[in-house]
C-alpha positions as CSV (number, residue, x, y, z in Angstrom):
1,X,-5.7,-89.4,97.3
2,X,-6.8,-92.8,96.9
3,X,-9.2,-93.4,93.9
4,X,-12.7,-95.2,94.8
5,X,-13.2,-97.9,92.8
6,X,-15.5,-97.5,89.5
7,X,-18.4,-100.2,87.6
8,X,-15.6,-99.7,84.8
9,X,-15.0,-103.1,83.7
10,X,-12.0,-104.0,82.3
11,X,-10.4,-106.9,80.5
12,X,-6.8,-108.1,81.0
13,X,-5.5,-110.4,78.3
14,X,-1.9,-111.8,78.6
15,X,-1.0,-115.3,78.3
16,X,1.5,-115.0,81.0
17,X,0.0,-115.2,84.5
18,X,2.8,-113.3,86.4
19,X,2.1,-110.2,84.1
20,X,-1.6,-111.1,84.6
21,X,-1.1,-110.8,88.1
22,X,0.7,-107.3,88.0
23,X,-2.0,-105.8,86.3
24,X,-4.7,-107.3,89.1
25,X,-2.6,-106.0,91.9
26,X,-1.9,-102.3,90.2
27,X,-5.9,-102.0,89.2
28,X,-7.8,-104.6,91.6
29,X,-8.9,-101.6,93.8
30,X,-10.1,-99.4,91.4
31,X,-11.9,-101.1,88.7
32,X,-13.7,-104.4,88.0
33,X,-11.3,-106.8,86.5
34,X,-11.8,-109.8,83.7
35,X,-9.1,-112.0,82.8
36,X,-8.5,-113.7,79.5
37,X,-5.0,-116.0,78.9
38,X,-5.3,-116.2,74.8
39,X,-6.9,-113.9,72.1
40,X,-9.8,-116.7,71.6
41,X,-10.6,-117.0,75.0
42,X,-10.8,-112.8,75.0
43,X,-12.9,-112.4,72.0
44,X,-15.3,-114.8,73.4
45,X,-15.4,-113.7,77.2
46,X,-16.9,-109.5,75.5
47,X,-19.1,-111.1,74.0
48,X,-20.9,-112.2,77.0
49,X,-19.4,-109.3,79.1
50,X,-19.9,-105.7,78.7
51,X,-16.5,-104.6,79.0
52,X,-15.3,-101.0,79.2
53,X,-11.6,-101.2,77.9
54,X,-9.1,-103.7,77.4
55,X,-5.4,-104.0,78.4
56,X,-3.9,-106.6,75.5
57,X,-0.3,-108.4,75.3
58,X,0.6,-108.0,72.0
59,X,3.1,-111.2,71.6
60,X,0.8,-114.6,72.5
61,X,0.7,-117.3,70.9
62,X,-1.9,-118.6,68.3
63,X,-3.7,-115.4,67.9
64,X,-1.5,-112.4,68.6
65,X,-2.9,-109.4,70.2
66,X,-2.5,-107.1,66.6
67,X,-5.1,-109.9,65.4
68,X,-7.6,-109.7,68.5
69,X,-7.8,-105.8,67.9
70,X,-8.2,-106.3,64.2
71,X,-11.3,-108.5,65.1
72,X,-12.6,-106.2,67.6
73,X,-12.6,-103.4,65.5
74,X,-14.2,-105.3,62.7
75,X,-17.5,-106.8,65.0
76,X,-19.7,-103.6,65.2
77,X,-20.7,-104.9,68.8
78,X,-16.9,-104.5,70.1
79,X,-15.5,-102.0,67.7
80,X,-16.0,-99.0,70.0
81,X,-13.9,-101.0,73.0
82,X,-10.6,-98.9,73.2
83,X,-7.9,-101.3,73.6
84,X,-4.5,-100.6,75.1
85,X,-1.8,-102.5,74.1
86,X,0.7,-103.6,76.6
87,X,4.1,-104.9,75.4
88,X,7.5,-105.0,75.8
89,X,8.1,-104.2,71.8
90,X,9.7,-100.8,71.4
91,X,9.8,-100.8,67.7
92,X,7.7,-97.5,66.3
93,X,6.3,-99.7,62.8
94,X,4.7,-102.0,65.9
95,X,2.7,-99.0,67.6
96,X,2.3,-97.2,64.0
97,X,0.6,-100.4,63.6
98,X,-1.5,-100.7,66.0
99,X,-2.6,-97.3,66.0
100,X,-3.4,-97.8,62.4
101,X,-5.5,-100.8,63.3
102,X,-7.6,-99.2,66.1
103,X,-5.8,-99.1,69.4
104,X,-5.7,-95.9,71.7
105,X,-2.6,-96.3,73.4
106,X,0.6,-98.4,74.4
107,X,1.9,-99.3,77.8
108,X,5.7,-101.0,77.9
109,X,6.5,-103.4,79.5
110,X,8.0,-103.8,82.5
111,X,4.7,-101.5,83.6
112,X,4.8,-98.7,86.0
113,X,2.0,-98.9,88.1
114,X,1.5,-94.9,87.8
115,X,1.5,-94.7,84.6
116,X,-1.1,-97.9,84.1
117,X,-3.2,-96.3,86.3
118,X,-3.2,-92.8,84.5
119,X,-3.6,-94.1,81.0
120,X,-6.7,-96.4,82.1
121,X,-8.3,-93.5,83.6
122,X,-7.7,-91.2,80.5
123,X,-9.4,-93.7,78.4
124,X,-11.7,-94.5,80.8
125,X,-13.0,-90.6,81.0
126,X,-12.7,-90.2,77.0
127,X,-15.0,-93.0,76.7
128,X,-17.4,-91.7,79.3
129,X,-17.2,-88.2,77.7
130,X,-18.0,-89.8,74.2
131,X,-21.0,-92.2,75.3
132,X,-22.2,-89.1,77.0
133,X,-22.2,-86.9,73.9
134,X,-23.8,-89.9,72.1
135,X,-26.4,-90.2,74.5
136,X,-27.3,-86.6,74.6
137,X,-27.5,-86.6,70.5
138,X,-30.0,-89.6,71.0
139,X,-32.3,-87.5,73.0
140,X,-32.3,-84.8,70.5
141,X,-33.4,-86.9,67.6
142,X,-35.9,-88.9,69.4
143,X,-37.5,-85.3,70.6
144,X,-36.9,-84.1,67.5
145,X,-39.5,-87.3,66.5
146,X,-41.4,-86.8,68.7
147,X,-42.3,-83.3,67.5
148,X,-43.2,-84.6,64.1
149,X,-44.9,-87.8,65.5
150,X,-48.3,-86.6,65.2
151,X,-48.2,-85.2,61.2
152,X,-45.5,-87.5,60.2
153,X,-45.7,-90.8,62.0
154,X,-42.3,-92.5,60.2
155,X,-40.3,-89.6,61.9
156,X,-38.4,-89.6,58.3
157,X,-39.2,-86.4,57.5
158,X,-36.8,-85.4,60.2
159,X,-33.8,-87.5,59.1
160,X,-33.4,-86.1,55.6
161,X,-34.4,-82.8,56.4
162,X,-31.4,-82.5,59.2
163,X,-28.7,-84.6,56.5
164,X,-30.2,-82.0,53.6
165,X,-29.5,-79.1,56.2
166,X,-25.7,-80.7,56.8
167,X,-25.0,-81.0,52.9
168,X,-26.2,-77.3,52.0
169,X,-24.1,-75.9,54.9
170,X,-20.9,-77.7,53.4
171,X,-21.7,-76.4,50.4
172,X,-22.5,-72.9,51.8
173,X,-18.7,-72.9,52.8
174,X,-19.1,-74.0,56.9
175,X,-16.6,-76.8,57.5
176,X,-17.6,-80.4,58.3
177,X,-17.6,-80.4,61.8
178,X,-20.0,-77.2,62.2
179,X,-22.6,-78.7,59.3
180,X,-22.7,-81.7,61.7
181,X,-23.6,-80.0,64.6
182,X,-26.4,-78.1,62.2
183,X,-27.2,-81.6,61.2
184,X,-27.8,-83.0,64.6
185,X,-29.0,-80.0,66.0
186,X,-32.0,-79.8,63.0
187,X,-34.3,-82.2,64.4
188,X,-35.9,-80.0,67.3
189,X,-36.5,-76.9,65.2
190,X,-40.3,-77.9,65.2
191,X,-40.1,-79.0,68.5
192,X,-42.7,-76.1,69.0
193,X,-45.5,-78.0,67.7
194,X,-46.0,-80.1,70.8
195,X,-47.6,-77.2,72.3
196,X,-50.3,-77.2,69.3
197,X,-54.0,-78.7,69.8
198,X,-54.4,-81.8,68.1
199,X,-57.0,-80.0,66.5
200,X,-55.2,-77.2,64.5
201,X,-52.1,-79.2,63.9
202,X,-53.9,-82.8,62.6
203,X,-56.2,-80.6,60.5
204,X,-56.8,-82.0,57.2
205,X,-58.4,-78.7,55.6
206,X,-57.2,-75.2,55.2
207,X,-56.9,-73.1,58.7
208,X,-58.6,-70.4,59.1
209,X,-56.8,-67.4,59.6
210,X,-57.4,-67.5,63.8
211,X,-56.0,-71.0,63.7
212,X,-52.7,-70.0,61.1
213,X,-51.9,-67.4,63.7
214,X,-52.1,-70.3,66.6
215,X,-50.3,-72.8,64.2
216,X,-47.3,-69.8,63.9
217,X,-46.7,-69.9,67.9
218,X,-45.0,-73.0,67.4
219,X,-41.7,-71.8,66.9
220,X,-42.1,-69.4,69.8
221,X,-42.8,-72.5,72.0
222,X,-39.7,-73.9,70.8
223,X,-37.6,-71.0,71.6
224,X,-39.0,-71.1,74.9
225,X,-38.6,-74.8,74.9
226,X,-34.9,-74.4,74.5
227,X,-34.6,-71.4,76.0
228,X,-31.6,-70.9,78.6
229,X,-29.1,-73.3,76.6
230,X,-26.1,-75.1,78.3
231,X,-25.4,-76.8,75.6
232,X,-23.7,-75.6,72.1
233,X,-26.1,-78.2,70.0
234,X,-29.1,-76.9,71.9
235,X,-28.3,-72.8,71.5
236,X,-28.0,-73.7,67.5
237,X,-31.7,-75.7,67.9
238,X,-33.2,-72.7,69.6
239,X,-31.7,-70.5,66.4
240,X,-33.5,-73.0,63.8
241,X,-36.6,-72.9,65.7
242,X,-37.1,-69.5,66.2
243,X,-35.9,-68.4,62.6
244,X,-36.8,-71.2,59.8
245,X,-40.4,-69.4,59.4
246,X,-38.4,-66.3,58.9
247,X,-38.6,-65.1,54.8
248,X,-35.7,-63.3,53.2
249,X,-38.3,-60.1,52.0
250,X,-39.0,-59.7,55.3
251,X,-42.2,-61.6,55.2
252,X,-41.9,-64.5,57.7
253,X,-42.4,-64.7,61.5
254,X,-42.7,-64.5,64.1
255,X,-40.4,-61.3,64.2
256,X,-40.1,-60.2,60.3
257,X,-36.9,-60.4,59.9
258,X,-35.1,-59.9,56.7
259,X,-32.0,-60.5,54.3
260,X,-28.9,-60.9,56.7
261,X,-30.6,-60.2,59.5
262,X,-32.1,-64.0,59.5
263,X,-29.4,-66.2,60.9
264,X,-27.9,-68.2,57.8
265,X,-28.9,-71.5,60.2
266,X,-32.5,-70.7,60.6
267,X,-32.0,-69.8,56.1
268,X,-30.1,-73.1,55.6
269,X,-33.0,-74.8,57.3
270,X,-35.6,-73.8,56.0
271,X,-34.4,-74.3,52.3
272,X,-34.5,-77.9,53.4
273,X,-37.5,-78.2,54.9
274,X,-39.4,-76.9,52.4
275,X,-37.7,-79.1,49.9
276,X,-38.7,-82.4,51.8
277,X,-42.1,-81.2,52.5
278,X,-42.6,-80.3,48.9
279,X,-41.3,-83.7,47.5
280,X,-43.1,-85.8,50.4
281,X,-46.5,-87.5,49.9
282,X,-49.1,-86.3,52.7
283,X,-52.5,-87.4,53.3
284,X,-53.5,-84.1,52.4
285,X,-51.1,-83.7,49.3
286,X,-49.3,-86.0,46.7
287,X,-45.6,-85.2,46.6
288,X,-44.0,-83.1,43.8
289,X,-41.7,-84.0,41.4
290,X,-37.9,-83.0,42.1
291,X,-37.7,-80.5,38.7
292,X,-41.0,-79.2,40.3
293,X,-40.1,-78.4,43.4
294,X,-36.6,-76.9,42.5
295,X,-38.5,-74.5,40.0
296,X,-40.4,-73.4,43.0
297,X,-37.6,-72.8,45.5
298,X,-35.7,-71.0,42.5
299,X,-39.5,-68.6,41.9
300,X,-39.1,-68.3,45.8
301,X,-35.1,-66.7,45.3
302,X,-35.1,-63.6,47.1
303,X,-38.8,-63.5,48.8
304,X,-38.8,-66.3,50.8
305,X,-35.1,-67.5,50.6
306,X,-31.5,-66.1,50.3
307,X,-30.7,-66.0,46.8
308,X,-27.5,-67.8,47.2
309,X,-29.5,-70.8,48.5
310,X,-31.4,-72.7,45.6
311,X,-28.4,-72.5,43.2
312,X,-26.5,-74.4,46.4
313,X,-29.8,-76.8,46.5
314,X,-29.2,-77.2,43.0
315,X,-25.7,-78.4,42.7
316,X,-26.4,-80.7,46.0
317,X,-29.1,-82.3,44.5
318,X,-27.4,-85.3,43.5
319,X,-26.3,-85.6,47.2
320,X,-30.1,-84.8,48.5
321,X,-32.0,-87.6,46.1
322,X,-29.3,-90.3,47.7
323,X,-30.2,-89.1,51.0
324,X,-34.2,-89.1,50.1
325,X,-34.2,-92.4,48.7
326,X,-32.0,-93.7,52.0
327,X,-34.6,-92.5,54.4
328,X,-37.7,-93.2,51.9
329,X,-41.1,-93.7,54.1
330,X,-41.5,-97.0,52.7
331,X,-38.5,-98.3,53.4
């Protein structure tokens, strides 16, 4: 089956123009092909091309390709270009090398056309897969913003309440890679409020008790909101909305659940909410002190929160002033 030709663009570098030449007949129908003779003139042709993935000699003169990856890798606008070497080296220290230094993959020389072919689709569809899942973690912090736009114009409340979330669920025990996903997936548990009047949620008194009950809906419209989930990072979002109102004693709502019966994600988060919005400076409120706010979330232990939480708020601390300070409103 023939492959159609992609918008992939990618970049052959080789300072011989027979090899040069191989590589245009093998990918010349499938893909949209650059051509660079020396490392120099490679560097500078990305720089002006948006360029998918690059096949690189390794032995050239002047600038060898082990250097052209090394300064690929160290320019945030090119770092995230897998390159491929192609060589006729066989040594292992030479590919242990260039793995080390950032490269995805070797081809040897003389190349197979089959095999060129499948390792620059591989690489191709990893990178695709990757800018995909980067893009759809974009969209969830920008909504996650947007949420809080209205009561919290700098959107920074967000970003330290999701990093606090991912440093209390490492310390609750979860590995790394699932407090990530709690960490990304943080931002939309308020999501909810976009279904609140302007007039309830941007009030600068006390509600009354008919507007409290309309301000509580808001995690119910989130829940709806992210109802039906596809996505792993969206199913965990729905959890935090739906639960971070919950209260340990049974308290909370919108369903009253208590103890264990409150998913530990929907507990985790709201530990950390509560501790930015505590130690935060409103219009309607000056921010609390750190010692001040820790005394309260250790009076809540048990009522509002699991009383394994603040003792894990406590020893993170140090982590969670870092992470305050980084994402300070004024900065």
């Amino acid at each position: 089956m023939i492959q159609k030709k992609t918008s992939a663009r990618i970049l052959l570098v080789d300072d011989e123009p027979t090899n040069l030449r191989i590589l245009r007949h093998i990918l010349q129908d499938h893909y949209t092909l650059s051509f660079a003779k020396s490392g120099q003139a490679a560097l500078e042709l990305v720089e002006k091309e948006e360029t998918d993935l690059i096949l690189l000699d390794v032995m050239m003169p002047n600038m060898t390709g082990i250097e052209v990856c090394q300064k690929l890798k160290q320019n945030p606008a090119t770092k995230e270009i897998p390159v491929i070497f192609v060589t006729a080296l066989r040594d292992a220290g030479d590919e242990e090398k260039g793995f080390e230094i950032g490269a995805v993959d070797y081809i040897t020389k003389p190349v197979v056309p089959a095999i060129v072919l499948a390792r620059v689709k591989n690489h191709l569809s990893l990178t695709s897969v990757a800018s995909l899942h980067q893009t759809h973690l974009d969209l969830i912090q920008r909504l996650g913003r947007a949420a809080e736009y209205k009561d919290n114009e700098t959107g920074m409340h967000v970003q330290r309440m999701s990093r606090y979330t991912r440093e209390l669920a490492i310390a609750y025990g979860f590995p790394e890679d699932y407090a990530d996903d709690l960490m990304m997936a943080a931002p939309m548990h308020d999501i909810g409020k976009i279904g609140i009047a302007d007039n309830i949620l941007l009030k600068p008194g006390k509600l009354t008790a008919e507007e409290y009950e309309v301000m509580k809906t808001h995690v119910e419209i989130g829940a709806e909101i992210l109802s039906n989930p596809r996505s792993h990072l969206i199913e965990l979002a729905r959890t935090m909305a739906l639960t971070h109102h919950e209260k340990w004693d049974g308290s909370g709502y919108p369903n009253g659940l208590a103890k264990d019966d409150i998913p530990i994600e929907g507990q985790l988060i709201a530990v950390a909410d509560v501790f930015d919005a505590l130690t935060s400076e409103r219009p309607y409120k000056k921010a609390w002190s750190t010692d001040e706010a820790i005394n309260y979330i250790f009076e809540q232990s048990g009522k509002h929160f699991d009383p394994e939480l603040p003792p894990l708020l406590q020893k993170t601390l140090p982590k969670l002033l870092k992470i305050k300070d980084e994402f300070s409103e004024i900065n």
